[in-house]
C-alpha positions as CSV (number, residue, x, y, z in Angstrom):
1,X,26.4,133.0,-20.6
2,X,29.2,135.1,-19.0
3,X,29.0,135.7,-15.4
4,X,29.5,138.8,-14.1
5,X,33.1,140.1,-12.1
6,X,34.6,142.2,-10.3
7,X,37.9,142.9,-10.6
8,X,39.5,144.6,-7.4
9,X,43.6,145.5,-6.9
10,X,44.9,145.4,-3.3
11,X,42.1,142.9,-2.0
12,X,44.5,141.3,0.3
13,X,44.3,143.5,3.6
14,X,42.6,146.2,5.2
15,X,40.0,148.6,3.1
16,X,40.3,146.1,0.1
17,X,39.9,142.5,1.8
18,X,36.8,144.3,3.2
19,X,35.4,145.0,-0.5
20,X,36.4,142.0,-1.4
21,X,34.7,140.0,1.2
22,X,31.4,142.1,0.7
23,X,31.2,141.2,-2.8
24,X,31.7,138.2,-2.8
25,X,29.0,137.2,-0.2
26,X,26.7,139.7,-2.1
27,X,27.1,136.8,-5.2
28,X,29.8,138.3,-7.3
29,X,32.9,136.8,-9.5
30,X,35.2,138.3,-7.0
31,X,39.5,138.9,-8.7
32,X,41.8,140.4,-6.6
33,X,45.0,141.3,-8.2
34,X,47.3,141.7,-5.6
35,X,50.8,140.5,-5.1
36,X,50.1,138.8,-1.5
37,X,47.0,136.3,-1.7
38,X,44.2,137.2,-0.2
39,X,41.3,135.2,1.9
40,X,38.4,136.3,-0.2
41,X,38.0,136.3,-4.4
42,X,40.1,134.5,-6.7
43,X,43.8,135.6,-5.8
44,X,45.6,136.7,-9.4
45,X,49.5,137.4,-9.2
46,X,49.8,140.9,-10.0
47,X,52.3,143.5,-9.5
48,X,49.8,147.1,-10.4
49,X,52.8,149.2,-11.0
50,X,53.9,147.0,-13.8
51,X,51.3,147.4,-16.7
52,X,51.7,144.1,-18.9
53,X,51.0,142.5,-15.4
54,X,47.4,143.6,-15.0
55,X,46.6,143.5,-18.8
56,X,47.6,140.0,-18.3
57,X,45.2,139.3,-15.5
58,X,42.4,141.6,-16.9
59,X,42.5,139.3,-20.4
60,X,42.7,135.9,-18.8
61,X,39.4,137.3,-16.8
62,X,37.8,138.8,-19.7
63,X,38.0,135.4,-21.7
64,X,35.3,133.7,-19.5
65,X,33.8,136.3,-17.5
66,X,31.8,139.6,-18.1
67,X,34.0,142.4,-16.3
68,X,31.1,144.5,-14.6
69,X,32.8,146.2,-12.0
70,X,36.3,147.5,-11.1
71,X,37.6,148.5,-8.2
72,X,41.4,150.4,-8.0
73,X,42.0,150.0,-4.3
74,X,46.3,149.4,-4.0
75,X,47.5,152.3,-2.6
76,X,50.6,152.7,-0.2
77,X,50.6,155.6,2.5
78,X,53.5,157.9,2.8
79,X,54.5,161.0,5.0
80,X,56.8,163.9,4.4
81,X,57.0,167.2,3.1
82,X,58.2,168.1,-0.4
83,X,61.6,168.6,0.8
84,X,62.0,165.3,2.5
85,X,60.3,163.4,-0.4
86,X,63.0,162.1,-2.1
87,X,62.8,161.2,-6.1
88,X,62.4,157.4,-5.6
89,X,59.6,158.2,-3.0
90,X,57.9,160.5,-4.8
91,X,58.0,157.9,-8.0
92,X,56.6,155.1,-5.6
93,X,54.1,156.5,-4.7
94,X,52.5,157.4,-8.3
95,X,53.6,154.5,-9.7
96,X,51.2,152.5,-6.9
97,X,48.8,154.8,-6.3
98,X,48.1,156.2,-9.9
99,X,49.7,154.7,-12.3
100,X,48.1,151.2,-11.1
101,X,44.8,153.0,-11.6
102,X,45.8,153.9,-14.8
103,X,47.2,150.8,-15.9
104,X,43.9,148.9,-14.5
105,X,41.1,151.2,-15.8
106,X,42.8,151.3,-19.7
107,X,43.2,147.8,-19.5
108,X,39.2,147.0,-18.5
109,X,37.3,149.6,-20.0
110,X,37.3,147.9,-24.0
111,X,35.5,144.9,-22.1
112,X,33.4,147.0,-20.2
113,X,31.7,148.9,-23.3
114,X,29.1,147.1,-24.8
115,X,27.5,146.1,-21.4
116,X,28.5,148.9,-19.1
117,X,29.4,148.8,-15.3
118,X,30.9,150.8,-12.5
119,X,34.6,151.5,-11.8
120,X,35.6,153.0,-8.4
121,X,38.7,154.4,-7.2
122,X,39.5,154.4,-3.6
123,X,40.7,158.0,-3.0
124,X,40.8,159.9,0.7
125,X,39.2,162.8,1.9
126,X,43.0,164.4,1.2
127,X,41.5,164.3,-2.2
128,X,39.4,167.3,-0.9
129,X,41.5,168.7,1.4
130,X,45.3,169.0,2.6
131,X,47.2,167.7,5.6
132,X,50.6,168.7,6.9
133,X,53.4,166.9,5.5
134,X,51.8,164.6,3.3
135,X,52.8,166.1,-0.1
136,X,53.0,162.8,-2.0
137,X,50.1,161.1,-0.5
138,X,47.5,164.0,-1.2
139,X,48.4,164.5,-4.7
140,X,48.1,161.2,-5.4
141,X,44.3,161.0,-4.3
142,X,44.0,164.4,-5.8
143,X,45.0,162.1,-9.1
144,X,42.2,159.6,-8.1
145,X,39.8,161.7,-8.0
146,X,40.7,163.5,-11.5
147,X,40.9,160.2,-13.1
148,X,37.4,159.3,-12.0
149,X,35.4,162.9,-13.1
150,X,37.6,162.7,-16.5
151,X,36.6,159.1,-17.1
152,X,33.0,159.4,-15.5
153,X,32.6,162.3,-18.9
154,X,34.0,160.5,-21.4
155,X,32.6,156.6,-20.9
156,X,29.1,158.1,-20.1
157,X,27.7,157.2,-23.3
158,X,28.5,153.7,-23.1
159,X,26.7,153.6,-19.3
160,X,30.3,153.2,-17.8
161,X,30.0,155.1,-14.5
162,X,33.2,156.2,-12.2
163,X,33.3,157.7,-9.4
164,X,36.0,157.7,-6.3
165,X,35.4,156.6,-2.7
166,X,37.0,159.3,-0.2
167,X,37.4,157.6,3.0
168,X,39.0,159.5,6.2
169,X,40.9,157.9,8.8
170,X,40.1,153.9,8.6
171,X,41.5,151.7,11.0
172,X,43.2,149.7,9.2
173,X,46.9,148.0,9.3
174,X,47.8,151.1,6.6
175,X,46.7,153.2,9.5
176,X,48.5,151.5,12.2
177,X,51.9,151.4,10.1
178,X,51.7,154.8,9.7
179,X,50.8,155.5,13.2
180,X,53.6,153.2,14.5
181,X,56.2,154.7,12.3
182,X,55.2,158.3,13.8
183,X,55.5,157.1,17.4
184,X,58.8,155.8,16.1
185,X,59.9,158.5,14.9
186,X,58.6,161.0,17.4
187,X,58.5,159.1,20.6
188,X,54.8,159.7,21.1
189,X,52.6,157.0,23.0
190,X,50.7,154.9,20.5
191,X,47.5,154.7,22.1
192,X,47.6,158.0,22.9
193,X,48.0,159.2,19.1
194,X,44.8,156.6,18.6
195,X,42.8,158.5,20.6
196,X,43.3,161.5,19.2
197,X,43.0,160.0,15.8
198,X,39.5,159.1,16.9
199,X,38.6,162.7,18.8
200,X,39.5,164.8,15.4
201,X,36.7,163.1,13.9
202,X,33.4,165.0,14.5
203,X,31.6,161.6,14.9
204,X,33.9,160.5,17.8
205,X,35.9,157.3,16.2
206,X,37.4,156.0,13.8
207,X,35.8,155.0,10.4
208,X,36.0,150.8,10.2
209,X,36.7,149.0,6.5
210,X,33.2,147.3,6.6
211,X,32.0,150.7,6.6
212,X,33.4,151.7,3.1
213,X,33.1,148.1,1.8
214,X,29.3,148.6,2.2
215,X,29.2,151.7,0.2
216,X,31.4,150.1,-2.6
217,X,28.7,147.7,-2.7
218,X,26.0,150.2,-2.7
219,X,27.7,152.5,-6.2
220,X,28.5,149.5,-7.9
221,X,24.7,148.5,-8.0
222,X,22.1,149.3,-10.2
223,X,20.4,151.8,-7.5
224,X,23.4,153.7,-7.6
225,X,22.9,154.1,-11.4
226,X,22.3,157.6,-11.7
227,X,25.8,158.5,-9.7
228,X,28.9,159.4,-11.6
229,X,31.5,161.6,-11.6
230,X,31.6,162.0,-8.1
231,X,33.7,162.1,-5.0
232,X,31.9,159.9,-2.5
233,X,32.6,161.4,1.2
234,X,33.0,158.5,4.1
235,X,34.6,160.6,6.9
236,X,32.9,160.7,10.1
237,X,32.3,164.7,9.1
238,X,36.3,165.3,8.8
239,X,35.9,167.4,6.0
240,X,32.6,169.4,6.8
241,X,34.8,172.0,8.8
């Protein structure tokens, strides 16, 4: 008998080493395909913006293990308006924020029909609203969270369910790169900046990767079973304004 996996991209650090650890202590085949290795899951080589790299990793899986639940997590942060986004930047950022999702969701979905499972995307809540100069960024999660409603409709039928994870501000060390290469740029006190991170979210702090691990956990399972389609708010109550 197969045992069951999950398949995660980006479970090296921050939001994704969280997911990773979570499922794996809750008793699943844990894969993270993710260039760096990771502490947590079984650590495949795997570059998401090329595709013949993940539908290498998702076959040599497939051939022993039932792929049950996906998880497209690798994502790279990026700030600028649309006139300081250059061509190459603008390319980067699709080709590891939706193109790997792409790529990993065509590639695991032919293995995931006759038993069904859950594939989540890990969006933003900029895939519900817009923030100053962060053109690239926010219509990449808008992506996301197209990809998930499109596929949620048409992989219904074979009890495939998808649906995207918004988080807000997490602290993780893609938060503090971007925050350090803002103070860089602008001079401003680090800690300072943190605190006001923490004070624009209506529940007074920022969110923590545990935090969005647990409800990763939670759609994936079979009490979730009835949820698809949808964009999964974890903000702190950013977005209710």
């Amino acid at each position: 008998m197969m045992t069951k996996a999950m398949i995660i991209t980006g479970g090296s650090s921050g939001i994704g080493e969280s997911i990773a650890a979570a499922f794996e202590k809750a008793q699943y085949e844990v894969f993270n395909l993710d260039i760096q290795s990771g502490t947590y899951g079984t650590h495949i080589q795997c570059d998401v913006t090329q595709q013949q790299s993940i539908v290498d990793a998702v076959h040599q899986i497939s051939r022993r293990h039932q792929i049950d639940t996906i998880i497209s997590n690798a994502g790279i942060h990026f700030s600028a308006d649309i006139e300081n986004t250059s061509a190459e930047d603008f390319e980067r950022i699709l080709a590891i924020n939706v193109k790997g999702a792409f790529y990993l969701t065509q590639a695991c979905i032919p293995f995931m029909k006759e038993k069904g499972g859950s594939i989540i995307y890990i969006a933003s809540e900029q895939a519900l609203v817009a923030k100053a100069n962060s053109f690239a960024y926010n219509l990449s999660k808008h992506a996301l969270a197209s990809i998930a409603k499109t596929t949620a409709l048409d992989y219904a039928k074979y009890n495939i369910r998808a649906n995207a994870i918004c988080p807000g501000t997490i602290e993780t060390p893609l938060y503090h790169n971007a925050i350090d290469r803002y103070c860089e740029i602008s001079g401003a006190d680090k800690q300072a900046v943190h605190q006001e991170e923490a004070s624009l979210q209506p529940i007074g702090r920022l969110g923590q990767p545990e935090e969005v691990a647990a409800y990763a956990l939670f759609l994936a399972g079979s009490t979730a079973s009835f949820i698809t389609g949808s964009l999964q708010v974890i903000d702190g109550g950013y977005t209710t304004g």
